[in-house]
MMTF fields as JSON, N, C-alpha, C and O atoms, coordinates in Angstrom:
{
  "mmtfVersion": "1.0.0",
  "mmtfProducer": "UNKNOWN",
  "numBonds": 479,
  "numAtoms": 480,
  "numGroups": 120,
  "numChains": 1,
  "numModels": 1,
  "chainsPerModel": [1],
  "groupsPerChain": [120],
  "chainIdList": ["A"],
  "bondAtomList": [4, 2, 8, 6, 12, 10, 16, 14, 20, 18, 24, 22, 28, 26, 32, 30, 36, 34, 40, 38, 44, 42, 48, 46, 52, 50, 56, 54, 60, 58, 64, 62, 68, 66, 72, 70, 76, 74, 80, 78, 84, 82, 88, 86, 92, 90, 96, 94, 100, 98, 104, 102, 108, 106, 112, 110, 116, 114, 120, 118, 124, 122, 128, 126, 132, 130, 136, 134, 140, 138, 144, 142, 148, 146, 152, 150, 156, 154, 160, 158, 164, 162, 168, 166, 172, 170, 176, 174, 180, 178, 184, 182, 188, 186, 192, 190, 196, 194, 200, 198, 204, 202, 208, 206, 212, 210, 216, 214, 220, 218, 224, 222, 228, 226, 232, 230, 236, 234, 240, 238, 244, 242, 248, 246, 252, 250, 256, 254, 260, 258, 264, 262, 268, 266, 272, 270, 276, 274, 280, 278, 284, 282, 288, 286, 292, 290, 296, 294, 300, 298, 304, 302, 308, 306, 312, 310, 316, 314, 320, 318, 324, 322, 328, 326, 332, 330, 336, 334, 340, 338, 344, 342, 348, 346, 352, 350, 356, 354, 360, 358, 364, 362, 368, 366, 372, 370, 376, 374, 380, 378, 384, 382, 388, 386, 392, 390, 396, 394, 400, 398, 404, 402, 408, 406, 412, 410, 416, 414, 420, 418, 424, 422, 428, 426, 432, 430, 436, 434, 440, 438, 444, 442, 448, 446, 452, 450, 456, 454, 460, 458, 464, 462, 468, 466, 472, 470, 476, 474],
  "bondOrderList": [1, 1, 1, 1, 1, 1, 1, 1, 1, 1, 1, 1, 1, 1, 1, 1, 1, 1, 1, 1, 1, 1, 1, 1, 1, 1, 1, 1, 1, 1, 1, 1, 1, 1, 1, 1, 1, 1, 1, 1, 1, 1, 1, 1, 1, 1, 1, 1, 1, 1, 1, 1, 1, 1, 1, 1, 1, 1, 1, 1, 1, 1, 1, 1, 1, 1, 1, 1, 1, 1, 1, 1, 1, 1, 1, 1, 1, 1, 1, 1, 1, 1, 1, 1, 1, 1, 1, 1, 1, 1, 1, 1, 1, 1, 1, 1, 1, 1, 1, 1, 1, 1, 1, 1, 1, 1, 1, 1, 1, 1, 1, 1, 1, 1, 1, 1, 1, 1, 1],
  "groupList": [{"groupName": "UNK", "atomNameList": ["N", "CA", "C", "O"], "elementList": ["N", "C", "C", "O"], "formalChargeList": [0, 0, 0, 0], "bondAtomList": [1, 0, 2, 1, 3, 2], "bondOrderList": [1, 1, 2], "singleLetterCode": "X", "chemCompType": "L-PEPTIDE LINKING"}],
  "groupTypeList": [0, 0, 0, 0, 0, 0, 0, 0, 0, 0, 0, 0, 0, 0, 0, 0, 0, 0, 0, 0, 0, 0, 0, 0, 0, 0, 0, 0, 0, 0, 0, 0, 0, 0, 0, 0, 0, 0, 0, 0, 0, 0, 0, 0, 0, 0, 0, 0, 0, 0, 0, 0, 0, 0, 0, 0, 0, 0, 0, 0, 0, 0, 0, 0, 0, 0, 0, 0, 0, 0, 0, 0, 0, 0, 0, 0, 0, 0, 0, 0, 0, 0, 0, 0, 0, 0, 0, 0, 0, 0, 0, 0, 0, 0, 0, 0, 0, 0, 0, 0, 0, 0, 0, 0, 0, 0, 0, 0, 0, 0, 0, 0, 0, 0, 0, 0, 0, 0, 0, 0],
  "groupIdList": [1, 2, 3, 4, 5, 6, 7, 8, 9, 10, 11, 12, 13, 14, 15, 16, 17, 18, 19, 20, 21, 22, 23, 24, 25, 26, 27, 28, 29, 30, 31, 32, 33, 34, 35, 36, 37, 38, 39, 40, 41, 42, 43, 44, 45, 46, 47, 48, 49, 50, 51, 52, 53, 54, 55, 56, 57, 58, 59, 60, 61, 62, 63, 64, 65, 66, 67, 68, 69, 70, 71, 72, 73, 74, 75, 76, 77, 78, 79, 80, 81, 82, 83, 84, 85, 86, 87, 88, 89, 90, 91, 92, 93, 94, 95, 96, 97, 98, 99, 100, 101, 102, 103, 104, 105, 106, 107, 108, 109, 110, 111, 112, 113, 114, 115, 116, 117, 118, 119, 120],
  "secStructList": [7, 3, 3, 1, 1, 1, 7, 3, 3, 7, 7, 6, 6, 7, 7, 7, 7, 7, 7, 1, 2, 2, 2, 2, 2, 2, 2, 2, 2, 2, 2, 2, 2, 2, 2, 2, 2, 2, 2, 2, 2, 2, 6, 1, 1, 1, 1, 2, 2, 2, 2, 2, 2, 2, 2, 2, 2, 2, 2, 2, 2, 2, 2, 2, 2, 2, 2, 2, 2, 2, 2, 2, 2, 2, 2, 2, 2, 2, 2, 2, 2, 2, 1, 1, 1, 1, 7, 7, 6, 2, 2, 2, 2, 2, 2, 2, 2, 2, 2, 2, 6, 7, 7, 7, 6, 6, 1, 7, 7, 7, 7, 7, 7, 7, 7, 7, 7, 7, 7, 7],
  "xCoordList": [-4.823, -5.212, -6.634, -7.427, -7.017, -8.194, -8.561, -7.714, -10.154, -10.465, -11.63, -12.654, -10.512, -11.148, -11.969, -11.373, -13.391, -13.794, -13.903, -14.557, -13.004, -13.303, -11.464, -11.678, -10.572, -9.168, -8.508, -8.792, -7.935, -7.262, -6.021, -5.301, -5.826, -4.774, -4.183, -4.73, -2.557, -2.203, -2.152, -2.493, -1.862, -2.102, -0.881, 0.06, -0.768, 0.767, 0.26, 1.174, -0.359, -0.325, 0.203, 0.237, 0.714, 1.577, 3.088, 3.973, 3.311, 5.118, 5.649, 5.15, 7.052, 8.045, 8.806, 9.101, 9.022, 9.581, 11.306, 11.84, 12.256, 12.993, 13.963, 13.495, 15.177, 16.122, 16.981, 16.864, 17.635, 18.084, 19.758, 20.627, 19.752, 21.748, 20.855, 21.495, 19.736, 19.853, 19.076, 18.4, 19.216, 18.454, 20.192, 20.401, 21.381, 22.623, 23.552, 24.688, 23.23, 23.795, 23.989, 25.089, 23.044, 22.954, 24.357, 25.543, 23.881, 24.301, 26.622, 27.777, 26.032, 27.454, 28.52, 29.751, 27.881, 28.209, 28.585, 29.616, 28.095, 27.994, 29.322, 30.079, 29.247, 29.955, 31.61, 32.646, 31.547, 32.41, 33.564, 34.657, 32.525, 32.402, 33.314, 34.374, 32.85, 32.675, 34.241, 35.168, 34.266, 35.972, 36.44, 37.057, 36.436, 37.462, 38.168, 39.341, 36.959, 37.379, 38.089, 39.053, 37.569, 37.834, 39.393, 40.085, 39.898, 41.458, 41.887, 42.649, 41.453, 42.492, 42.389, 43.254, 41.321, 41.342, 42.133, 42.937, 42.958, 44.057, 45.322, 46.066, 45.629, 46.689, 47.157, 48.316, 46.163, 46.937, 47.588, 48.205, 47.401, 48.964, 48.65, 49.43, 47.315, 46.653, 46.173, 46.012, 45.922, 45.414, 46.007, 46.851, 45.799, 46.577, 47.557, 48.496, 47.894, 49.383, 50.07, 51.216, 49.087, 50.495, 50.751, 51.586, 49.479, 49.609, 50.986, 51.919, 50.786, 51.648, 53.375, 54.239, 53.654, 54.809, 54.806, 55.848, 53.986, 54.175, 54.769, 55.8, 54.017, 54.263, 55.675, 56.22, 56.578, 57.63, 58.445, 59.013, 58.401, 59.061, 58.894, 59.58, 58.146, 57.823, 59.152, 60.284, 58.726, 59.721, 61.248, 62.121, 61.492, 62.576, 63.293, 64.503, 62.681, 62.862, 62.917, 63.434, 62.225, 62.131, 63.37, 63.877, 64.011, 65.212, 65.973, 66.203, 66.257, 67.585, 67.415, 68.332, 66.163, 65.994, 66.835, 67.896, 66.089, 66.804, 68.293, 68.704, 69.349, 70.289, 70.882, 71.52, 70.405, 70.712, 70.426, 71.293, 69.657, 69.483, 70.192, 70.364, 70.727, 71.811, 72.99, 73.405, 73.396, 74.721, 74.616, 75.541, 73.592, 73.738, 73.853, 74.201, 73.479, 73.485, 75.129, 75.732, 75.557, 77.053, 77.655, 78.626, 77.708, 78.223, 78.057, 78.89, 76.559, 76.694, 76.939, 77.225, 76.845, 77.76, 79.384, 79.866, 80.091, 81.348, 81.803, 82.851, 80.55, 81.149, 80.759, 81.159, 79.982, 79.716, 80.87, 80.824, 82.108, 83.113, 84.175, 84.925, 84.096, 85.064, 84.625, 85.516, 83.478, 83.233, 83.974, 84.751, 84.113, 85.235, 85.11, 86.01, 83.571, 83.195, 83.033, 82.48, 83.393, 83.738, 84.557, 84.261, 85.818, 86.711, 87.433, 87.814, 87.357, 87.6, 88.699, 89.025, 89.691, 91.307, 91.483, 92.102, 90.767, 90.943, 90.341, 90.453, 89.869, 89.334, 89.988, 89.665, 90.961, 91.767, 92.748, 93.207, 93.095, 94.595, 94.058, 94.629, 93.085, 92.678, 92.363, 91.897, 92.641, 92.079, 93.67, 94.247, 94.154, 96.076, 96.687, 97.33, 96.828, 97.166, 96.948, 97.885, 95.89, 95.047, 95.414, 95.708, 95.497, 96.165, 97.271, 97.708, 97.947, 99.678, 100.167, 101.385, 99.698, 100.476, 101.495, 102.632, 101.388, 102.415, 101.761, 100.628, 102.849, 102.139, 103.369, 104.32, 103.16, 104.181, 105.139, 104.829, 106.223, 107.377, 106.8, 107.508, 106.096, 105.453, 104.522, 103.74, 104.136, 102.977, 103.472, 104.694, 102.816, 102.64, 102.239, 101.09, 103.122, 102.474, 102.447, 103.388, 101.305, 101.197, 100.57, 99.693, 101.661, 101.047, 100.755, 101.463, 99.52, 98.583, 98.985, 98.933, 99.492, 99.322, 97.931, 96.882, 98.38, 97.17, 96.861, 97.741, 95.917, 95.189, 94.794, 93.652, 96.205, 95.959, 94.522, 94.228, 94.02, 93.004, 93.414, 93.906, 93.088, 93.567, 92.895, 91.983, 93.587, 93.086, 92.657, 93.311, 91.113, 90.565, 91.297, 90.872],
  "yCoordList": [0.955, 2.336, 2.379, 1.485, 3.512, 3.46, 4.764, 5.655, 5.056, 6.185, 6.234, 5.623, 7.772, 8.556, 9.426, 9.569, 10.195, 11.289, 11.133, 10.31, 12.248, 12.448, 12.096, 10.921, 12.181, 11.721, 9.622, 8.533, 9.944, 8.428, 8.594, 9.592, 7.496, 7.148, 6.073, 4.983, 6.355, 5.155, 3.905, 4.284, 2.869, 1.578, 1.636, 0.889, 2.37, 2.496, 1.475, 1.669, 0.647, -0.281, -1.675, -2.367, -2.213, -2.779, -3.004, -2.61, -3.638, -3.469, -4.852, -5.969, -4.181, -4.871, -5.735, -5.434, -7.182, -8.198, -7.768, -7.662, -7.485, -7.096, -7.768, -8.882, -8.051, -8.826, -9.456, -9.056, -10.238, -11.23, -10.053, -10.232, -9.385, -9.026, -7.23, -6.383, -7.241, -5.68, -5.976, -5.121, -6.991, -7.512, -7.21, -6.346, -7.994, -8.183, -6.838, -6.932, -5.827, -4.749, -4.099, -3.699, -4.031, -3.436, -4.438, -4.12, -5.456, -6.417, -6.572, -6.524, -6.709, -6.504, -5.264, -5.289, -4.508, -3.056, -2.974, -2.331, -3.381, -3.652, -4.827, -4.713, -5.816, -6.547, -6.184, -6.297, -5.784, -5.023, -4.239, -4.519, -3.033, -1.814, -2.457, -1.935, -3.433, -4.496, -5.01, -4.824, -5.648, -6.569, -5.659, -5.746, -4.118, -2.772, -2.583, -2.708, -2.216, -2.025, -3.176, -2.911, -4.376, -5.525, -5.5, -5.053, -6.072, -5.524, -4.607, -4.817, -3.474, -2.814, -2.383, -1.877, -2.711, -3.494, -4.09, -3.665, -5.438, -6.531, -5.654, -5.25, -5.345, -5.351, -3.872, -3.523, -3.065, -1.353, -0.933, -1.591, 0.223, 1.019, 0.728, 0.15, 1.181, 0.847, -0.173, -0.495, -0.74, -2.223, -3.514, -3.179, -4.647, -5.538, -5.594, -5.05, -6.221, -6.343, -4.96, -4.661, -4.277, -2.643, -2.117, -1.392, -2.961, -2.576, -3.333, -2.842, -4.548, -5.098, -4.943, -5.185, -4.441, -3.658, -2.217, -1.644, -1.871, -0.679, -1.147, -0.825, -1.756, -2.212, -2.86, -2.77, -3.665, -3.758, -2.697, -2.44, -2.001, -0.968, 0.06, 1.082, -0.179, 1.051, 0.04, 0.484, -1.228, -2.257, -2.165, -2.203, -2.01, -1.523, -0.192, -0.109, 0.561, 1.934, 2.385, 3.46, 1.326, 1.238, 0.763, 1.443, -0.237, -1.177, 0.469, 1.154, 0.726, 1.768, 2.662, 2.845, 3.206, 4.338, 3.782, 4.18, 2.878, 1.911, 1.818, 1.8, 1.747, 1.324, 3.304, 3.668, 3.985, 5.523, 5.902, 6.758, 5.851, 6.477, 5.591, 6.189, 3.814, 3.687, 4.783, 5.514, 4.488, 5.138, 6.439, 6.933, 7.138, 8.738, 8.85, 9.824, 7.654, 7.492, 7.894, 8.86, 6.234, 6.279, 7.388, 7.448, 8.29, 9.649, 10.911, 11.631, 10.893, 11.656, 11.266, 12.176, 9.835, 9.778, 10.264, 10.55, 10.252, 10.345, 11.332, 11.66, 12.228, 13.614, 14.285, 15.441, 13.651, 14.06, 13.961, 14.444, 13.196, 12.522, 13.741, 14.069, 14.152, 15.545, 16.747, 17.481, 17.009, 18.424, 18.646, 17.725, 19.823, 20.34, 20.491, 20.633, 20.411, 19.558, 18.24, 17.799, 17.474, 15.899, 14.869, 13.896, 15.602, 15.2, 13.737, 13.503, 12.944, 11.165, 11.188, 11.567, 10.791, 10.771, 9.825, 10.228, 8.613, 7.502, 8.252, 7.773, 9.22, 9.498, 10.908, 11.561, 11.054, 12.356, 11.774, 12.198, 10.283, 9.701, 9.034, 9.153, 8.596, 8.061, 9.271, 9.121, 10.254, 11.25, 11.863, 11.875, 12.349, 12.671, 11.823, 12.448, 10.561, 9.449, 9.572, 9.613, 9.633, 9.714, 10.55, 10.313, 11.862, 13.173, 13.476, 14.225, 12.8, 13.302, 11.941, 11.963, 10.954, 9.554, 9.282, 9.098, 9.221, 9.196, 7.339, 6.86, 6.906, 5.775, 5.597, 6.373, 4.467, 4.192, 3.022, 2.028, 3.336, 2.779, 0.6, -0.178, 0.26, -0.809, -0.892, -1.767, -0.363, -0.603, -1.587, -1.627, -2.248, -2.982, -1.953, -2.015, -1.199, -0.652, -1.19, -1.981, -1.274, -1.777, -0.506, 0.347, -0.949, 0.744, -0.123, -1.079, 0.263, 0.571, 1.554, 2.755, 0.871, 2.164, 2.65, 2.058, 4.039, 5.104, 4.57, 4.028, 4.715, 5.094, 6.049, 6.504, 6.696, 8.265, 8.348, 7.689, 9.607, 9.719, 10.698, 11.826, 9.974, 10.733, 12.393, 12.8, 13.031, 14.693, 14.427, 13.879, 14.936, 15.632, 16.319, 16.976],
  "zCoordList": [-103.549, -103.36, -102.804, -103.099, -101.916, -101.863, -101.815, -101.744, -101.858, -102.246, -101.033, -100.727, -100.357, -99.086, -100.013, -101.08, -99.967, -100.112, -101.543, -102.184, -102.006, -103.906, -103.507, -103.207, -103.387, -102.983, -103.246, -102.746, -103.889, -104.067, -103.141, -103.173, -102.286, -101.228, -101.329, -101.501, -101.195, -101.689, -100.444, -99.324, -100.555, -99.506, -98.385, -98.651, -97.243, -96.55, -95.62, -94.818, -95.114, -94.421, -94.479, -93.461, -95.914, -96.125, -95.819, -96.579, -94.696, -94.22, -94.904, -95.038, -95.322, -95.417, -94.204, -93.047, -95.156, -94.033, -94.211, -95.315, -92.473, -92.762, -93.369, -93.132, -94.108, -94.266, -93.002, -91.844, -93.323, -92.6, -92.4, -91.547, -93.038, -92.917, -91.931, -91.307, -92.104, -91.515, -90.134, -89.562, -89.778, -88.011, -87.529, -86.678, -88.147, -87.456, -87.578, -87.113, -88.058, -87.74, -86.345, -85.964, -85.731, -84.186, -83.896, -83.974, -83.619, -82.627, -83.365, -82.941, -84.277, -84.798, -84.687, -84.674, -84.634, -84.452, -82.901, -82.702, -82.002, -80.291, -79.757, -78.793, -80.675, -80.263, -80.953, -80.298, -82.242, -82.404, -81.298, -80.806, -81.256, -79.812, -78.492, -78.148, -77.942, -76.957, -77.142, -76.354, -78.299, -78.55, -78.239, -77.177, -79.028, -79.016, -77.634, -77.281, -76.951, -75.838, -74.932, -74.214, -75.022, -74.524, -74.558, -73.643, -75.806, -76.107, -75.368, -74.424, -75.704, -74.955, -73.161, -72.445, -72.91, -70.921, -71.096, -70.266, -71.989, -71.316, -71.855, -70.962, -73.038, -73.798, -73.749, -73.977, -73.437, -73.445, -72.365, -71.527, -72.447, -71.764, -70.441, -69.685, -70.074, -68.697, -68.074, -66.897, -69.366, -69.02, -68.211, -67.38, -68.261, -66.788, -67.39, -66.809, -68.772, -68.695, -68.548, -68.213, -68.876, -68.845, -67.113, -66.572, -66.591, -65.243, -64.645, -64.01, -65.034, -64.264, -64.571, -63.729, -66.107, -66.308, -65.651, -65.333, -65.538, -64.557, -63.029, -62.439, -62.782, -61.212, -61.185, -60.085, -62.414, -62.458, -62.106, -61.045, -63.396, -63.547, -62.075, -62.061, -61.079, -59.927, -59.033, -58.836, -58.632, -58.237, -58.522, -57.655, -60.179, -59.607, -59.395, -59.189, -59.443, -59.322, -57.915, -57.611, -56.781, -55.791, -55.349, -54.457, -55.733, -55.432, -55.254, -54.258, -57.001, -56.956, -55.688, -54.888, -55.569, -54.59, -53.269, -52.788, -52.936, -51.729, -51.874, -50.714, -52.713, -53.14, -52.608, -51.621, -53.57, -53.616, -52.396, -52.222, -51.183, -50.226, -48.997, -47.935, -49.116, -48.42, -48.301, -47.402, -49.935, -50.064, -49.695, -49.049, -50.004, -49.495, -47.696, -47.029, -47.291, -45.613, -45.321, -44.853, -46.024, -45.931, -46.346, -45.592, -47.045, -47.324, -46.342, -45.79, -46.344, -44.953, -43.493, -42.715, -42.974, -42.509, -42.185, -41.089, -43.612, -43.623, -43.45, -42.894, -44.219, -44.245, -42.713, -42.569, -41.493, -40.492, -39.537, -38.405, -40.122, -39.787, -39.824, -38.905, -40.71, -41.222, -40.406, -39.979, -40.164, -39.534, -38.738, -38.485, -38.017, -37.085, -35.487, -34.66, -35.29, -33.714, -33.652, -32.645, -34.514, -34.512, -35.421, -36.115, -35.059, -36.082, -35.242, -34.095, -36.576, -36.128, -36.381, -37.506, -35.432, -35.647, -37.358, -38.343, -37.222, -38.006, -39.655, -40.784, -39.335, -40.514, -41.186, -42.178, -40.272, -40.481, -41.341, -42.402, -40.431, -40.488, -42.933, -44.018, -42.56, -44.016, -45.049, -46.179, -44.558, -46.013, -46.329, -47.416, -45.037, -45.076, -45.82, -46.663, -45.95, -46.541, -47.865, -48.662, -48.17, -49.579, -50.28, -51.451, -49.693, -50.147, -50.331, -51.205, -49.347, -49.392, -49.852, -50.034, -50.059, -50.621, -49.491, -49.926, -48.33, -47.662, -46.564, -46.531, -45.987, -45.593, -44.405, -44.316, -43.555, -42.019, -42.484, -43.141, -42.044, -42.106, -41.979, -42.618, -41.499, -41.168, -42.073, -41.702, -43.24, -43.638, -44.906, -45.044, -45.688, -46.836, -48.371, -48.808, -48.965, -50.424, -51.06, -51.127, -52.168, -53.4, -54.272, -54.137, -55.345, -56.707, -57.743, -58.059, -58.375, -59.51, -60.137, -59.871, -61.196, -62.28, -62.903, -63.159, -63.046, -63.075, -64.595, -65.263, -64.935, -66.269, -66.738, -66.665, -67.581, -67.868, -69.374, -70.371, -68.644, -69.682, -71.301, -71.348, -72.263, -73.344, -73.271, -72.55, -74.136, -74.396, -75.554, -76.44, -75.647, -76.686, -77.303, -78.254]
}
């Protein structure tokens, strides 16, 4: 203590040496922080591996599209086949057939039996 004036003061110039466990808080706390995020850059939704299941998953979604927009070619095609300013003999002769079950004295039949569907 010392004595300013007529006043006793106590000694605040004395510091404490810090401990050894409260220096590693910051740094623990940071690196912590750091892993958190770290993880989930590789392992989350966005992250590389999730990227690169994404990029699968776009791949094949790409395939089907490719697959779906052949076949829709071939369809409209076919059906460009039917209209009535360009009607394809061969494609008249294959739907008549289809429809009426009817076939040429020269031809080869073979029947499949149907697979009737049960009633609810």
């Amino acid at each position: 203590m010392y004595i300013v004036g007529s006043a006793i003061v106590p000694a605040t110039t004395r510091q404490r040496k810090k401990s050894f466990l409260r220096r590693l808080i910051i740094p623990s706390v940071a690196t912590a922080v750091l892993a958190y995020f770290g993880f989930h850059a590789l392992n989350g939704e966005f992250g590389l591996v999730g990227r690169a299941r994404i990029e699968r998953e776009v791949a094949d979604l790409q395939s089907q599209l490719d697959v779906l927009v052949a076949e829709r070619q071939e369809l409209t095609a076919r059906v460009s086949l039917l209209r009535p300013e360009s009607l394809d003999p061969d494609m008249i002769d294959e739907r008549a057939r289809l429809n009426l079950n009817l076939t040429q004295a020269n031809e080869l039949t073979i029947l499949r039996p149907r697979v009737l569907q049960q009633q609810h």
